[in-house]
C-alpha positions as CSV (number, residue, x, y, z in Angstrom):
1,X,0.0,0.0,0.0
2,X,1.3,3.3,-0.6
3,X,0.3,6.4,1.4
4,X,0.6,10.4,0.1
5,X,0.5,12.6,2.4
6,X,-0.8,16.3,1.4
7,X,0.0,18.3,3.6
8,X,-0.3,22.3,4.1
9,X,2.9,24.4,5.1
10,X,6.6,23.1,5.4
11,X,7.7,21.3,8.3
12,X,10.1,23.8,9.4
13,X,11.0,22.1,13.2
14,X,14.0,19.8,12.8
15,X,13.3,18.3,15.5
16,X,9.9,17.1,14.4
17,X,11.6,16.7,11.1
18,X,14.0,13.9,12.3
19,X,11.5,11.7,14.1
20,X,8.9,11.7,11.1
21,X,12.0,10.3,8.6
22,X,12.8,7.9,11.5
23,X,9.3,6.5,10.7
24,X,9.7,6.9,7.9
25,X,12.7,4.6,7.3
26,X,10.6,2.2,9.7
27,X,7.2,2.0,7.4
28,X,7.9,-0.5,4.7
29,X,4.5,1.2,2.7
30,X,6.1,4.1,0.4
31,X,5.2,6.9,2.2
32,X,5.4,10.6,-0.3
33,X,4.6,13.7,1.4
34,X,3.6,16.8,-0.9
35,X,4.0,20.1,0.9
36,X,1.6,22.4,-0.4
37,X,1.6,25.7,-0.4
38,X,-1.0,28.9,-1.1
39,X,0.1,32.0,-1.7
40,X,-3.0,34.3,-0.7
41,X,-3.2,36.5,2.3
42,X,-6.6,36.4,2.7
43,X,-7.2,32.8,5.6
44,X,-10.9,32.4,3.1
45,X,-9.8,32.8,-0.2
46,X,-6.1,30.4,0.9
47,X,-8.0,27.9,2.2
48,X,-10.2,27.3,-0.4
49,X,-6.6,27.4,-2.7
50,X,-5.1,24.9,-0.5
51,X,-8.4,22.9,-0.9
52,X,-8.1,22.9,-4.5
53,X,-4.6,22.0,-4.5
54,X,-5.2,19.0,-2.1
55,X,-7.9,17.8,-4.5
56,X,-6.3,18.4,-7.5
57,X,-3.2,16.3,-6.2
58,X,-5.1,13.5,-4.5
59,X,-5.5,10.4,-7.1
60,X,-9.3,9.9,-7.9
61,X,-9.3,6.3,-6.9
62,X,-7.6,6.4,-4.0
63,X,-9.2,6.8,-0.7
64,X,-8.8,10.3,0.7
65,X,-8.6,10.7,4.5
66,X,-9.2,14.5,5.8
67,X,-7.3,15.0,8.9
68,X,-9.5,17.3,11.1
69,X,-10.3,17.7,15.0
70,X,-14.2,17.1,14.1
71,X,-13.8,13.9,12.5
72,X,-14.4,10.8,13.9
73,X,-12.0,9.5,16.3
74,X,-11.0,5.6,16.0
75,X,-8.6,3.1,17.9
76,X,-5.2,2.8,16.3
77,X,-6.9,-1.3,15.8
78,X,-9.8,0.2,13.9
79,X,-7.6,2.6,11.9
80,X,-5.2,-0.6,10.9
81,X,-8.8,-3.0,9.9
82,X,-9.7,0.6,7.7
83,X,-6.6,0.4,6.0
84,X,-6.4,-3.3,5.6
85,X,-9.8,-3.5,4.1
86,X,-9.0,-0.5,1.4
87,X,-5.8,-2.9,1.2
88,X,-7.7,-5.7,0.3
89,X,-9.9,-3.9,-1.7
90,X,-7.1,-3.5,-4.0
91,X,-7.1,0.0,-3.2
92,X,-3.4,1.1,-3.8
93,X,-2.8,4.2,-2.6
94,X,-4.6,5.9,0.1
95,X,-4.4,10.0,0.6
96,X,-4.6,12.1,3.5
97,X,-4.6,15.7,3.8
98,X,-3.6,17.7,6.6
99,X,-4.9,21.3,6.3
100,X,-3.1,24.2,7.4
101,X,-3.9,26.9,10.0
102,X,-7.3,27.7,8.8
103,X,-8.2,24.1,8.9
104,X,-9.5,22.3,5.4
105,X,-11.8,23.4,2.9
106,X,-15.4,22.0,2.9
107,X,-14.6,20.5,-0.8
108,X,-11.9,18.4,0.7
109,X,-13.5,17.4,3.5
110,X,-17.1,16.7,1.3
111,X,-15.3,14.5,-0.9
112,X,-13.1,12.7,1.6
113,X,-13.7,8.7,2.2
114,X,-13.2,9.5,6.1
115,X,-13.3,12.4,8.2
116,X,-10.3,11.4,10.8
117,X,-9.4,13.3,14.0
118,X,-6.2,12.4,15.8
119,X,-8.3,13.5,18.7
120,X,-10.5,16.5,19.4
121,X,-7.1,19.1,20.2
122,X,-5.8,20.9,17.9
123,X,-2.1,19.6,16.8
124,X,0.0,22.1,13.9
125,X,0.7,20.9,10.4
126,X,3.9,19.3,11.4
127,X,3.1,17.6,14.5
128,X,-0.2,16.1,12.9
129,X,1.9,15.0,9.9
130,X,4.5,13.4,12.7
131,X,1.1,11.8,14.7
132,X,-0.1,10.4,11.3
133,X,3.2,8.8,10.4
134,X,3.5,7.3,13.6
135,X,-0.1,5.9,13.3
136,X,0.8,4.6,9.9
137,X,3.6,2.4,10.9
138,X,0.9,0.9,14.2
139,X,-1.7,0.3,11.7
140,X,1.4,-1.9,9.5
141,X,2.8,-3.2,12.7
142,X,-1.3,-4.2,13.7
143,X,-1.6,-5.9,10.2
144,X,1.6,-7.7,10.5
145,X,1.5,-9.2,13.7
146,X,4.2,-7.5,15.0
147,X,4.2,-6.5,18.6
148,X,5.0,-2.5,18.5
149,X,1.6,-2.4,19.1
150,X,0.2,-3.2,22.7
151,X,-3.4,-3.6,24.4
């Protein structure tokens, strides 16, 4: 399965920047992260530019996943059995897009397959990217058998 990762805004914290390619290097599913940018001042009109851009990028077969406090929150388990089942589905790439600080446009979140909250705070960009990296390589470890994963 391979996993892209559209994500508003740069990760600018090396820090955070080093632990997401440690995970990275971990996750045997190819993992591409597109940085997208907008341009606009105005947070209305650059939201709904980084909304096009995330659609526009996102592959019209794969499963899109909007990252976004108001989603629905699942288990790290029931995240892996979602994954496993587009998996199985032959479903080979699966999308997610992280908004930036103005959150997701409605388009992106109206034509995502799941509407996913890493939990109801707010993180930034670059942490959520980190959180959803790190929840990537549970839901392979989950699927594999392997014990990284504990109950």
């Amino acid at each position: 399965m391979r996993c892209l990762v559209l994500a508003v805004g740069r990760c600018r914290d090396p820090a955070l920047g080093e632990l997401l390619a440690r995970y990275l290097d971990r996750l045997p599913w190819p993992v591409e992260i597109r940085e997208i940018e907008a341009r606009t001042a105005d947070p209305a009109r650059r939201r709904s530019e980084e909304g096009r851009a995330i659609l526009a990028a996102s592959p019209p077969e794969a499963p899109l996943v909007a990252l976004d406090e108001r989603g629905v929150v699942l288990t790290s388990r029931a995240f892996a059995e979602r994954l496993g089942r587009w998996r199985e589905e032959g479903r080979r790439t699966v999308a997610f897009a992280i908004g930036g600080a103005d959150g997701l446009d409605p388009a992106v979140r109206a034509r995502a397959d799941l509407v996913l909250a890493l939990g109801r705070l707010t993180l930034p960009h670059e942490l959520a990217r980190l959180v959803l990296v790190e929840q990537l390589y549970r839901a392979h470890s989950i699927l594999a058998g392997h014990p990284y994963h504990r109950e």
